[in-house]
C-alpha positions in Angstrom: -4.8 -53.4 22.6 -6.2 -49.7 23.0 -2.3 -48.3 22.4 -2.3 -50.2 18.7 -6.0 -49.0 18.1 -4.8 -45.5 18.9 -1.5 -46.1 17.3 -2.9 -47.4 14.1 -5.9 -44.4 14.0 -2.6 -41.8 14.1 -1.2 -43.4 11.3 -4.2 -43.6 9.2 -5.1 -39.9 9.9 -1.5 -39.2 8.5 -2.0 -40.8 5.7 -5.3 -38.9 4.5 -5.0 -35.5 6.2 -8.4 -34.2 5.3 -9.8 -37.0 8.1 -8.0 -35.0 11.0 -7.8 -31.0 11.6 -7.0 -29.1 8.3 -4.5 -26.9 8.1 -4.8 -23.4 6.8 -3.6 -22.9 3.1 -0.5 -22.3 2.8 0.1 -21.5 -0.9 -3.1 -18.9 -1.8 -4.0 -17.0 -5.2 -6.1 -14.1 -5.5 -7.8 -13.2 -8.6 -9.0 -9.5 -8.1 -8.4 -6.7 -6.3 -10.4 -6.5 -3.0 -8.6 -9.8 -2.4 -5.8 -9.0 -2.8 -5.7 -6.0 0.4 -7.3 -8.5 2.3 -4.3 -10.8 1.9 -1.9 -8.2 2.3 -3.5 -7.1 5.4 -4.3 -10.3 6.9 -2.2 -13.1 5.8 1.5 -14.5 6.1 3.6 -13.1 3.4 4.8 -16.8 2.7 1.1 -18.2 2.7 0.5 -15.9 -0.3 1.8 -17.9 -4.0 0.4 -14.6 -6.1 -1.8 -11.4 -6.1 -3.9 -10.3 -9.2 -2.5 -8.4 -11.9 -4.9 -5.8 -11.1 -3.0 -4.6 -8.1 -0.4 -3.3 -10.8 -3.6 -0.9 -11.8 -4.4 0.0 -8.6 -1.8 0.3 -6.4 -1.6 1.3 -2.9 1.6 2.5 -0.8 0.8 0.6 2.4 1.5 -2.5 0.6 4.9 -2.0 -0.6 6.4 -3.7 -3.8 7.4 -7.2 -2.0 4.2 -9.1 -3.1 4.6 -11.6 -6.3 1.8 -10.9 -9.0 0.8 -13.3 -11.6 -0.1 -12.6 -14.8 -3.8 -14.1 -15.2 -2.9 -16.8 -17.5 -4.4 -20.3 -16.9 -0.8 -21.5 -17.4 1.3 -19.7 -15.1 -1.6 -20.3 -12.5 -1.1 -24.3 -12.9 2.8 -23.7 -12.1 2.0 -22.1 -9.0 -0.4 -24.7 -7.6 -2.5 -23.4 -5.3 -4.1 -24.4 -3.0 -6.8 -21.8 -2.1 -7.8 -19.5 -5.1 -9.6 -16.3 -3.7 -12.2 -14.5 -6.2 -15.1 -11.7 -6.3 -18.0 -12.7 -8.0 -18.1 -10.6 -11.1 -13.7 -11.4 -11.4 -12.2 -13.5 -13.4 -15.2 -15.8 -14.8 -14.1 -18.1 -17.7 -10.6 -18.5 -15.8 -12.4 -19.3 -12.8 -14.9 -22.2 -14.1 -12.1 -23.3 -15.6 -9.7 -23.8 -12.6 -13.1 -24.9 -10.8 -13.1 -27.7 -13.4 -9.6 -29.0 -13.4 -10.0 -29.4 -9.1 -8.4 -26.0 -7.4 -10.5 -24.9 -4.8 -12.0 -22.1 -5.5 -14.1 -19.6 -2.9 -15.6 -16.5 -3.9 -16.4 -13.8 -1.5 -19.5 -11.7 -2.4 -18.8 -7.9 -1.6 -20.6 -6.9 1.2 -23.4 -4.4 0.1 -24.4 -3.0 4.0 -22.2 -2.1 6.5 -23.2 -4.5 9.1 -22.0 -7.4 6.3 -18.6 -5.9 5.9 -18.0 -8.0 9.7 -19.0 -11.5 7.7 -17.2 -10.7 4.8 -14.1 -10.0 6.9 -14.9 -13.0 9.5 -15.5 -15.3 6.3 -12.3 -14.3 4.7 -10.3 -14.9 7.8 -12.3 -18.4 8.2 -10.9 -19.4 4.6 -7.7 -18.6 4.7 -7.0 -20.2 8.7 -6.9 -16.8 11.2 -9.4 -16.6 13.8 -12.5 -14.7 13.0 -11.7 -12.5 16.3 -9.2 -10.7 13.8 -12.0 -9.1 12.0 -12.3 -5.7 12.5 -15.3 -3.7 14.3 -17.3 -0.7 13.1 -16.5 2.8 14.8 -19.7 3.6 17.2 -22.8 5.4 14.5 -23.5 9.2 15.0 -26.7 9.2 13.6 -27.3 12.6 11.3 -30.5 14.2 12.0 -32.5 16.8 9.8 -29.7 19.4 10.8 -27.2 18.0 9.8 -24.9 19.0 7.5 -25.3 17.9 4.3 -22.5 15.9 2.4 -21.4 15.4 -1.4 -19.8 12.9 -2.5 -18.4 13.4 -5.9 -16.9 11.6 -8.4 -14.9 11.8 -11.6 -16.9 13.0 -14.7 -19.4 14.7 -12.1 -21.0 11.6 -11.0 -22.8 11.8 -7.5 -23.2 9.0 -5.1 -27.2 8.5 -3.9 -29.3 6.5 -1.3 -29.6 3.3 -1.7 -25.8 2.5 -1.9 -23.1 1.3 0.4 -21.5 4.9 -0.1 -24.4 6.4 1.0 -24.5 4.2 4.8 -20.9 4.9 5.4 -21.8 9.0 5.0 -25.4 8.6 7.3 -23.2 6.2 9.7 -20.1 9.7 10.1 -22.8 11.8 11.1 -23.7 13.5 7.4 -26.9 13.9 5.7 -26.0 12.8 1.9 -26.9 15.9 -0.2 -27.9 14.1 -2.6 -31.7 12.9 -2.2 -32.4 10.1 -5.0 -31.4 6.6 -5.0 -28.1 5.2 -6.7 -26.0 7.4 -9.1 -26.5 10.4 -10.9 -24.8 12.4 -13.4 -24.9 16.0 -11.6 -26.5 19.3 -12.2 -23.9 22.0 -12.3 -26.5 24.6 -12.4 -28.6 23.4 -9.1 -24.8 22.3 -7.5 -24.7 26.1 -7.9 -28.0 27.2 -7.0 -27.8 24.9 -3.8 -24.6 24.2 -2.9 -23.8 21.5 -0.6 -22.3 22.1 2.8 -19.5 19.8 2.1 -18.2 18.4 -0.7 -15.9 14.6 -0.7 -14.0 14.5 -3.9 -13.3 11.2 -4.7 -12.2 9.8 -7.9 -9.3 8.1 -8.9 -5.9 9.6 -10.8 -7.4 9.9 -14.0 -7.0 12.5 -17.3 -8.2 15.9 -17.1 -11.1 15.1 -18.6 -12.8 13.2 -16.2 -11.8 15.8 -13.7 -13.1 19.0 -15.4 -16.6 19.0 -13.6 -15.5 19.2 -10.0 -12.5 21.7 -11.5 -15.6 24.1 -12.7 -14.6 27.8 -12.0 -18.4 28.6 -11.2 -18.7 25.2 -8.8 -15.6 26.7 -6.7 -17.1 30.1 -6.3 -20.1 28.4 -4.8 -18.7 25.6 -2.5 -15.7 27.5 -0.8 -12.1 25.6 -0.8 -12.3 24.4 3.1 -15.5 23.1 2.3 -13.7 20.7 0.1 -12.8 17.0 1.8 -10.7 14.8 0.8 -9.7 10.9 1.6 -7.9 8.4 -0.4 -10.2 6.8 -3.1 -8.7 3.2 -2.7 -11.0 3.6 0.6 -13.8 3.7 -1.5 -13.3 0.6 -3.5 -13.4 -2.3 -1.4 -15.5 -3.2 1.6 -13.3 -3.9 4.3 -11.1 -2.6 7.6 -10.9 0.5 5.7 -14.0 0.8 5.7 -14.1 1.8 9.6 -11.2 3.9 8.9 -12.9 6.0 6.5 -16.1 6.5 8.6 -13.7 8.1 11.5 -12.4 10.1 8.9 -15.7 11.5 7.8 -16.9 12.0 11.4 -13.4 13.9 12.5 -13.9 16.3 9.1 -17.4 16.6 10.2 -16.8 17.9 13.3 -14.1 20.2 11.9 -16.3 21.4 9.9 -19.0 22.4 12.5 -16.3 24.0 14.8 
């Protein structure tokens, strides 16, 4: 009597799948960027249906070319059928409600905006898409900058500095550097007080764009301040997701700090 209980429980659990253990997805979507590296990093190239077309904006070599990309139409999305749809909050919104509405599961993963949530953000990824949360990467030990230290720049295109207050701002205080810069959030810059008081480094960081946008941190006068070695450098995809990068980009800055104090 037990054996045909048991037997007859099997069989109903086969029948309606989402009664027993659920199995990862195995046919995800992403629909922006951040996403899509995390996929690429972390997932089965056969569990992934599509990327976002926005990897064809952004693209980074570590990836290679292998990885289908959809086109962002609701259409071509429905052909694909899948069954976990990956999303940042501010990507992709009308598309989005609309898949939400016609039944695709959709999860959206907030972007971290500390350092100690980059962890959860990674943990919660691997959660969703069926990889233990043990895979999620750990933070390189802090070096704590004191009032000595040396103080760091980060510059973007169309001389825009990065502030306190900002995720950009924790991963230079967490490599050791003061942040030169000494007001909150993001600032269009001062070439005349860049000069005046020149920073002790300066991480140029802005994406392959025209001349135009470059022409600040190009300034004749800004060189003849801020000497060439005292000029970093580090891939600027780093800087534009949260994620196991992240880490990887905070040992950069502490090895180019040291370098530079030797």
């Amino acid at each position: 009597m037990k054996r045909s209980l048991a037997t007859a429980l099997v069989a109903v659990l086969a029948l309606f799948p989402s009664l027993g253990a659920s199995s990862p997805p195995a046919k995800i979507l992403s629909l922006d960027l951040c996403s899509d590296w995390l996929l690429a990093k972390y997932a089965g190239r056969s569990q992934v249906v599509a990327l976002s077309p926005l990897l064809k904006q952004y693209p980074v070599e570590w990836m290679g070319d292998a990885w289908p990309i959809h086109n962002g139409s609701l259409e071509q999305i429905l052909q694909l059928k899948p069954d976990l749809i990956l999303s940042g909050e501010y990507n992709a919104l009308i598309l989005r409600q609309r898949l939400i509405s016609l039944g695709f599961r959709v999860e959206i993963l907030t972007l971290p905006r500390t350092l100690p949530a980059v962890v959860e953000y990674e943990q919660r990824f691997l959660s969703l898409v069926g990889l233990p949360i043990t895979l999620a990467s750990q933070p390189p030990p802090a070096v704590e900058p004191s009032s000595q230290s040396a103080r760091l720049l980060l510059l973007g295109a169309n001389g825009i500095g990065t502030g306190l207050q900002t995720f950009e701002h924790d991963v230079i205080q967490q490599a050791g550097w003061r942040n030169y810069l000494e007001s909150d959030g993001y600032r269009s810059l001062d070439l005349e007080q860049l000069v005046t008081d020149p920073p002790d480094a300066v991480m140029w960081s802005a994406p392959k764009s025209p001349a135009l946008a470059n022409q600040f941190a190009k300034h004749p006068a800004l060189h003849h301040a801020i000497p060439e070695n005292q000029w970093l450098s580090s891939n600027y995809w780093h800087w534009q997701c949260p994620g196991p990068w992240t880490w990887q980009l905070i040992e950069q800055l502490q090895e180019q700090r040291m370098q530079w104090a030797g």
